[in-house]
N, C-alpha and C positions, 0 to 999 in steps of 0.2 A: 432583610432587604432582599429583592429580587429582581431580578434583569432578563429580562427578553429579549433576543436579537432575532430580528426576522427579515432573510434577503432572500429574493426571488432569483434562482437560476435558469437561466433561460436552457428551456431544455427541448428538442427536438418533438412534436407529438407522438413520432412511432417509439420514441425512446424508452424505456423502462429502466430508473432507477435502483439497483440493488444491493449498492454501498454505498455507507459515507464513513469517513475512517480520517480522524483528523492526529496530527503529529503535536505530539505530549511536549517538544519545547517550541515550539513555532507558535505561529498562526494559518500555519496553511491546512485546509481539507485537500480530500478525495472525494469525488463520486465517480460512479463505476454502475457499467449499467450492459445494458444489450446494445448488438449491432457494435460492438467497438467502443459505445460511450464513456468517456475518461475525463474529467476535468479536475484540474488544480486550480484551488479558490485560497487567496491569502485574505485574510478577514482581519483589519487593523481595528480595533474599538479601545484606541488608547486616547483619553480624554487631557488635556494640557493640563497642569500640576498646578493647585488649588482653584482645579476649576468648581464654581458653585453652576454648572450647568445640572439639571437631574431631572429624568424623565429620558426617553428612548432618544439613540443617537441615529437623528436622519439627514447626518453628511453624507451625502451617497458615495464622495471620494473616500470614505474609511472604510469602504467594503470593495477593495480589489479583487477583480478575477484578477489571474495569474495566467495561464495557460490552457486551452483543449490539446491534451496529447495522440495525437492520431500516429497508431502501429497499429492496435488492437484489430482487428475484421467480426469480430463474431462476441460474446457475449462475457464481459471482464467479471470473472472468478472468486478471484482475491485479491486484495490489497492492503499491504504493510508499509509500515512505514519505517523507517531507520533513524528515529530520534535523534540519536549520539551523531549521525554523520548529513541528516538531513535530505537523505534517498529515500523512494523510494521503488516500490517492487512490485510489482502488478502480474496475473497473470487470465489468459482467458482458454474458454474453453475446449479451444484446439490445444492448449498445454504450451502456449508459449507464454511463456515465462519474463519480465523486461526489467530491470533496473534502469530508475532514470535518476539526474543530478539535475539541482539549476544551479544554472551559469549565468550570472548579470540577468535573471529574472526570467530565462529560456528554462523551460524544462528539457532536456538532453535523454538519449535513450544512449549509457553507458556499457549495456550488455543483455546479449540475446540468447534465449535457451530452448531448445526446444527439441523433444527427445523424437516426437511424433508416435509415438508409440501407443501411450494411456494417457491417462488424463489426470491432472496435481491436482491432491487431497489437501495438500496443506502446503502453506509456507508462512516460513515467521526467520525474525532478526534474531540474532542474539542479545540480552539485553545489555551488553555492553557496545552490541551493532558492530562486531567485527567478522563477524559470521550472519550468513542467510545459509537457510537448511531449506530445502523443498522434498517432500515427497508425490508418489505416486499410488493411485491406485493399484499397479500390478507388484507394487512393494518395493522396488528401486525407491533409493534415497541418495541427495547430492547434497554434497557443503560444500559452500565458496567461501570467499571472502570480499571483505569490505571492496576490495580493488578490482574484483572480479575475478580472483585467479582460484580455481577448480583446487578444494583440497582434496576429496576424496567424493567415489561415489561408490554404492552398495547393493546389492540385492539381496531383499531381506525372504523373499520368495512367500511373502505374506502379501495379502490388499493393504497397506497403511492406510490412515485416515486422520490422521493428527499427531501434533509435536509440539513441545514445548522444552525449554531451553532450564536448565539450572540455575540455580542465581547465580552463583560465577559463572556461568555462560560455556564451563567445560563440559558439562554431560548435556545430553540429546534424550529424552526421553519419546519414544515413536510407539502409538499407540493402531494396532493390528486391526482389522477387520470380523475376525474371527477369536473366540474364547481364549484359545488355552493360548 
């Protein structure tokens, strides 16, 4: 058996799409693009129980947008999402960095980061989403937390360019620019 879902997002012409990143317990996407483009899409394709309907679902009320989050100015980077607590975390290429929550269906901007300095190589959640880690190209690295409160930050005096989390979500593995 197979299923195709196909929704049109209405997207600006000058726009350029460069992410879609959707959250592992929800239904909501991300797209992430140039110029600041950011949209949260909640995509319901839940069918009534012992429905004999089969073939493509074209209620157009079961594919909700959600929100266009407008902070961004300039061309969105990355985008995670924080499964466990239902944030997410976006960043663009001036290096600012945004945690957002929804609230009664608003997407919220809950915390701003932004060193001005380099530009973020990476950000990812911890997988139990009690921690977000960001690095930097000029090798500074920050860990927060779920609430947004700074636990530590570092200069690793390396380029970073990637990070990934431990399965229990205590070690940080930060991967360098360079060899050795």
């Amino acid at each position: 058996m197979y299923c195709t879902l196909i929704k049109k997002i209405n997207v600006d012409k000058t726009e350029k799409i460069k992410l879609l990143i959707n959250n592992k317990s929800t239904n909501f996407y991300c797209v992430g693009g140039d110029n600041g483009f950011l949209k949260v899409i909640n995509i319901d394709v839940t069918r009534p129980k012992n429905s004999e309907i089969k073939g493509p679902i074209t209620d157009p009320t079961q594919l909700n947008f959600t929100n266009t989050l407008n902070y961004h100015n300039c061309e969105v980077t990355h985008i995670t999402w924080n499964d466990v607590y239902n944030k997410l975390a976006t960043c663009d290429a001036s290096g600012t960095i945004l945690v957002w929550f929804n609230r009664q269906g608003n997407w919220t901007v809950e915390m701003i980061n932004n060193r001005g300095i380099s530009s973020v190589t990476a950000i990812k959640w911890s997988k139990q989403g009690k921690f977000l880690c960001f690095v930097y190209d000029d090798g500074y690295a920050i860990l927060g937390t779920v609430e947004g409160q700074r636990e530590w930050g570092k200069d690793i005096k390396e380029g970073l360019y990637g990070i990934e989390w431990s399965p229990q979500g205590s070690d940080i593995l930060m991967c360098c620019k360079r060899s050795n």
